[in-house]
C-alpha positions in Angstrom: 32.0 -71.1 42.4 34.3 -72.8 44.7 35.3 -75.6 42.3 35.9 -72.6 39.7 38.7 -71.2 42.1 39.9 -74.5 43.0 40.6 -74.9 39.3 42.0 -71.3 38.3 44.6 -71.5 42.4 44.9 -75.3 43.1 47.5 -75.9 40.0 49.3 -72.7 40.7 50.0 -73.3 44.2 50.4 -77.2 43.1 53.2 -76.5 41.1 54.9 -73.8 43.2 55.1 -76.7 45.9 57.2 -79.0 43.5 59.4 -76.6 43.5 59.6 -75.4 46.8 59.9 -79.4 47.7 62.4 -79.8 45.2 64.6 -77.2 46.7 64.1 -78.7 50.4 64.8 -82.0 49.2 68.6 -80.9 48.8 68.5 -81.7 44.8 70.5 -79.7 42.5 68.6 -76.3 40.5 70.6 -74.6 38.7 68.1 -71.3 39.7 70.1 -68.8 37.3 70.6 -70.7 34.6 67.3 -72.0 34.1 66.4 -68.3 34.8 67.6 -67.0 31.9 66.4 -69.7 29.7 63.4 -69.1 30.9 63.4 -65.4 30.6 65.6 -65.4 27.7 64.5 -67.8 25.4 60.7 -69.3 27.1 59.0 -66.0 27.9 59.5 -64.5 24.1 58.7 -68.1 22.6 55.5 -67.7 24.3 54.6 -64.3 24.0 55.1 -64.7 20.4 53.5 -67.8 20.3 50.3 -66.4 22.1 50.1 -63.7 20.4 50.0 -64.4 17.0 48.0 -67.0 17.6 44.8 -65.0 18.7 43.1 -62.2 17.3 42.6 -59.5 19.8 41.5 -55.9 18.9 44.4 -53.9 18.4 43.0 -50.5 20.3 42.7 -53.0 23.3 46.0 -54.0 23.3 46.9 -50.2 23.2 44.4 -49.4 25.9 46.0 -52.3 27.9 49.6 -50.9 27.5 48.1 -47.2 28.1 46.5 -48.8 31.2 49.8 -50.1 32.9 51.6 -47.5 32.7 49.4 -45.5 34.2 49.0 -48.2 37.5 52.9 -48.2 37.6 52.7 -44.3 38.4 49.8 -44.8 40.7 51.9 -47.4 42.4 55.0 -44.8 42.7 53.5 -42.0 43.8 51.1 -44.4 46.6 54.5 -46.2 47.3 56.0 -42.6 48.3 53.2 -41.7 50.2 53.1 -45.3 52.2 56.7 -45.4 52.7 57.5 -41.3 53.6 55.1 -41.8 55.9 56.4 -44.8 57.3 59.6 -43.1 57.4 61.1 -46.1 55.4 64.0 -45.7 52.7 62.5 -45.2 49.1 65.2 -46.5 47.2 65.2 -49.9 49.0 61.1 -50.6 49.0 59.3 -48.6 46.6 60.5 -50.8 43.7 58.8 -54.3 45.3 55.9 -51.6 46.2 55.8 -50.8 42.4 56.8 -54.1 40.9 54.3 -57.4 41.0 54.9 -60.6 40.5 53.1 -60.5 37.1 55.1 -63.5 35.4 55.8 -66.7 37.8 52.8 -66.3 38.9 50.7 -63.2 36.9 50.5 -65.8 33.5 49.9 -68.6 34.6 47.2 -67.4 37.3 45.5 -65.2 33.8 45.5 -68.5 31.9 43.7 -70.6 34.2 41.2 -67.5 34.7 40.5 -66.3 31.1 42.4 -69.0 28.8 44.3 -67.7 25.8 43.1 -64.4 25.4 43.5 -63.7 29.0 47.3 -64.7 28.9 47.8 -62.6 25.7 46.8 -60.1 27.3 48.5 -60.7 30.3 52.1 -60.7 28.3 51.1 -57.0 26.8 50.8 -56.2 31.0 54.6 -58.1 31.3 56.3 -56.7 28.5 55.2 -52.8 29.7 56.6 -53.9 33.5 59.6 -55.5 31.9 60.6 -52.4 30.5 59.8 -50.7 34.3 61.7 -53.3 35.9 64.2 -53.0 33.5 64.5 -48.9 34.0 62.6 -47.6 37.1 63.4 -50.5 39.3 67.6 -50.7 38.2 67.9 -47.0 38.8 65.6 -47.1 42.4 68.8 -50.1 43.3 71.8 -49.0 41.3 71.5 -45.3 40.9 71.8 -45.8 37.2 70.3 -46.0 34.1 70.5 -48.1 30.5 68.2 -47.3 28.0 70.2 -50.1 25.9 68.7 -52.9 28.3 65.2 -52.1 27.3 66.3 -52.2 23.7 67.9 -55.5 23.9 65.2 -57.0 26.1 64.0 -60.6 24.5 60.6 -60.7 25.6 59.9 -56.7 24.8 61.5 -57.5 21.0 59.3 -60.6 20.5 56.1 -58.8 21.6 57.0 -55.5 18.6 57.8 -58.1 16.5 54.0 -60.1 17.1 52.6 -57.0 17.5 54.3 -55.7 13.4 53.0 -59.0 12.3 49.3 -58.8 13.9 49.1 -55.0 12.8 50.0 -56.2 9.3 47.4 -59.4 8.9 50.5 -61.4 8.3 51.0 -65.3 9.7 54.3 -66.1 10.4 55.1 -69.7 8.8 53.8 -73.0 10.2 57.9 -74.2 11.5 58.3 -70.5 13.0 54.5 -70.8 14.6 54.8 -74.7 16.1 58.9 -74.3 17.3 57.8 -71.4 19.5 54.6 -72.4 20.8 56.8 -75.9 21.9 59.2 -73.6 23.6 56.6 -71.8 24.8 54.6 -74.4 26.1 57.1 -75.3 28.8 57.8 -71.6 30.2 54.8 -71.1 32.6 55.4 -74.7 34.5 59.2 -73.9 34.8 58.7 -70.2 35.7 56.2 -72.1 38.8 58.7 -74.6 39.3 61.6 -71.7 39.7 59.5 -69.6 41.8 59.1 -72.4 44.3 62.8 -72.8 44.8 63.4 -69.4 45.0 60.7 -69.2 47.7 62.6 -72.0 49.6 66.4 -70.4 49.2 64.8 -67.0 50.5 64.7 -66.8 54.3 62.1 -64.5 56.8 63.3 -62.6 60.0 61.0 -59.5 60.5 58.2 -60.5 59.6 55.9 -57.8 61.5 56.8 -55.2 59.4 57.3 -57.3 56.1 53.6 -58.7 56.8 52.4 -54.8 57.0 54.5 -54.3 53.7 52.9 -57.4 51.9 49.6 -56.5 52.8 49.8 -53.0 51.8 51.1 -54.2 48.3 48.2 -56.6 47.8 45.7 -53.9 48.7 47.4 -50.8 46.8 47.4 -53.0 43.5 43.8 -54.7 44.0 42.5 -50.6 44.6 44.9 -49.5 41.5 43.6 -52.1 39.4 40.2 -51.6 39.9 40.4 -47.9 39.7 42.4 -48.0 36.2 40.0 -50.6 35.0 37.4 -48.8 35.4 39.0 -45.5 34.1 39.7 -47.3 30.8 36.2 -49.2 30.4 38.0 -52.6 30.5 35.4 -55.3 30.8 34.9 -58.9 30.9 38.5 -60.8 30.3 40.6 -57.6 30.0 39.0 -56.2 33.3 39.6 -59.4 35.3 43.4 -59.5 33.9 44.5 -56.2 34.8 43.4 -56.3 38.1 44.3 -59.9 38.7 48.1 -58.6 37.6 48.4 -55.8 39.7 47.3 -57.7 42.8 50.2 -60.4 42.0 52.6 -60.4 45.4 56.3 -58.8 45.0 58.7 -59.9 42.1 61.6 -62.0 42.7 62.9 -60.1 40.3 63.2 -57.4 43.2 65.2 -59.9 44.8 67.9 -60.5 42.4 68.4 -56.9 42.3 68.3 -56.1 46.1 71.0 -58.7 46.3 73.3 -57.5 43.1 73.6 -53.7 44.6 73.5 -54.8 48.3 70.0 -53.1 49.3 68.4 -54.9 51.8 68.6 -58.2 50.4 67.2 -60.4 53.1 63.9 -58.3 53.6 63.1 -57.6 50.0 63.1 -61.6 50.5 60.9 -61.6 53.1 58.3 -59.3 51.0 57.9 -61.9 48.2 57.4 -64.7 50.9 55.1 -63.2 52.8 52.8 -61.4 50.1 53.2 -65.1 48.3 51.4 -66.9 51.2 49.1 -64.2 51.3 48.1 -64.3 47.5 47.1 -67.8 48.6 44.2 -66.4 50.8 43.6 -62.9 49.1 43.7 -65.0 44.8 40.3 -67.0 45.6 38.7 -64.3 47.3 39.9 -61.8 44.1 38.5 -63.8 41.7 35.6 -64.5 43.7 35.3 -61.0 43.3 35.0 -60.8 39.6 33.5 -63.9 38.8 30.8 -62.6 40.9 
C-alpha cells in the first residue's frame, strides 16, 4: 500500500521541486507566458486528446458535471459560514475557499491514481471549475461579470467539442487525434513545473491564520467530496476522482487574480503555499483512504 502512494505522490511532488529549484536557482521562467500556452493551447489539446480517446458512459460524465456544481455551492455557502464567523472579508477569501487546485496538481495526481479514465474524468471536474473561476471567482475580486469569457474559454470549447464528437460515435481523424495528444502530452509536466515556480515567487508572512485557512480548505473539500459522492452513487474511479479533486489545496489561479484587482495579494499567496505542503501529508493519507 505504501509503495502504491509512493507511486500515485512521489512524481507529483518530484516535479513540483524542479520547478520550485528552478525558480531558486535564479534561471529565467517566463511564468505567464508559458501560462497561457499551457492553459491556452496544452489544457484543450489534452482534454480533447483524453477524451476522445476513451469511452466513458455518457450519463456519468453528466452525473460528474451535475456533481461539481453542486460541491462548488457546498463550498460557498460552508465558505460563508467559516469566514462570517471568523469575521474575515468574503470577497477576498471565499473564492480560494471555493476554488481548488484541480489542474497543476488535480490531473496529474488523478492520472497516477486511476490512469486515463481517471484524468478524463478529472478534465469534466476542470472544465465545470473553469467556468466558476472564470465567473464566480472574477466577480468575488473584480465586482464584475463576463459571460463572454466563459464562451471564449479554450479548454471549456474543446471539452463541447469532444463531448459533440463522443455523443455522436464519431472519431476525429488520425492527424487531428496524434497532433493533440503530442500537445497534450507535455501539459501536465509543464503545468508541475509552473506550479513549482509560482510556489517559489510566492512569499508567507502570517502563517497562523493562513495555516487555519489551509486546513479548513483541505477538510471542507475532503467532507464535500465525500458527501456529494455519495449522494450521486459515484464508485470505484469516479468516486476516488471527485473527492481527490475537491481536496486539491488553493488555486494559483486565485493568486493571479488577488494580485490583478489588488485583494490581498500576499496572503491569498500564503494559502496556496501552505495548503500545498499540507497536501503533501493530507494526499497519501487520502488515498490511503480510498484505496482502502
Amino acid at each position: 500500500m505504501i509503495n502504491q502512494l509512493i507511486q500515485v505522490v512521489a512524481p507529483i511532488f518530484t516535479v513540483i521541486a524542479v520547478g520550485y529549484i528552478w525558480s531558486w536557482s535564479g534561471r529565467k521562467y517566463e511564468l505567464e507566458f508559458i501560462t497561457s500556452i499551457a492553459i491556452n493551447i496544452g489544457c484543450p489539446c489534452l482534454a480533447f486528446s483524453t477524451l476522445t480517446g476513451l469511452e466513458i458512459n455518457h450519463t456519468l460524465l453528466a452525473n460528474i458535471s451535475l456533481a461539481t456544481v453542486a460541491a462548488i455551492i457546498l463550498f460557498g455557502l460552508a465558505g460563508m459560514l467559516v469566514l462570517r464567523f471568523s469575521g474575515l472579508p468574503v470577497k477576498e477569501y471565499l473564492s480560494p475557499l471555493m476554488f481548488a487546485n484541480i489542474g497543476n496538481m488535480g490531473l496529474p495526481v488523478c492520472l497516477f491514481a486511476y490512469g486515463k479514465e481517471g484524468l478524463a474524468l478529472a478534465i469534466i471536474i476542470f472544465a465545470v471549475v473553469c467556468i466558476g473561476q472564470f465567473s464566480i471567482a472574477i466577480f468575488l475580486y473584480s465586482g464584475s461579470f463576463s459571460f463572454i469569457s466563459i464562451v471564449k474559454n479554450p479548454v471549456i470549447i474543446s471539452i463541447v467539442i469532444a463531448s459533440v464528437l463522443l455523443v455522436s460515435d464519431i472519431t476525429p481523424p488520425q492527424w487531428i487525434a496524434k497532433s493533440t495528444k503530442l500537445i497534450g502530452d507535455i501539459t501536465i509536466p509543464v503545468m508541475l513545473i509552473t506550479l513549482g515556480v509560482s510556489l517559489q515567487r510566492m512569499k508567507v508572512f502570517n502563517t497562523g491564520r493562513a495555516l487555519l485557512l489551509s486546513i479548513t480548505r483541505t477538510g471542507m473539500g475532503f467532507g464535500v467530496g465525500v458527501l456529494v459522492s455519495y449522494l450521486f452513487g459515484f464508485h470505484g474511479a469516479a468516486r476516488g476522482v471527485f473527492i481527490l479533486q475537491c481536496s486539491m489545496p488553493v488555486a494559483v489561479f486565485n493568486y493571479l487574480l488577488a494580485e490583478r484587482y489588488g485583494k490581498n495579494a500576499k496572503e491569498t499567496a500564503e494559502l496556496i503555499i501552505i495548503s500545498t505542503l499540507l497536501a503533501i501529508i493530507t494526499l497519501p493519507l487520502i488515498l490511503q483512504f480510498l484505496k482502502g
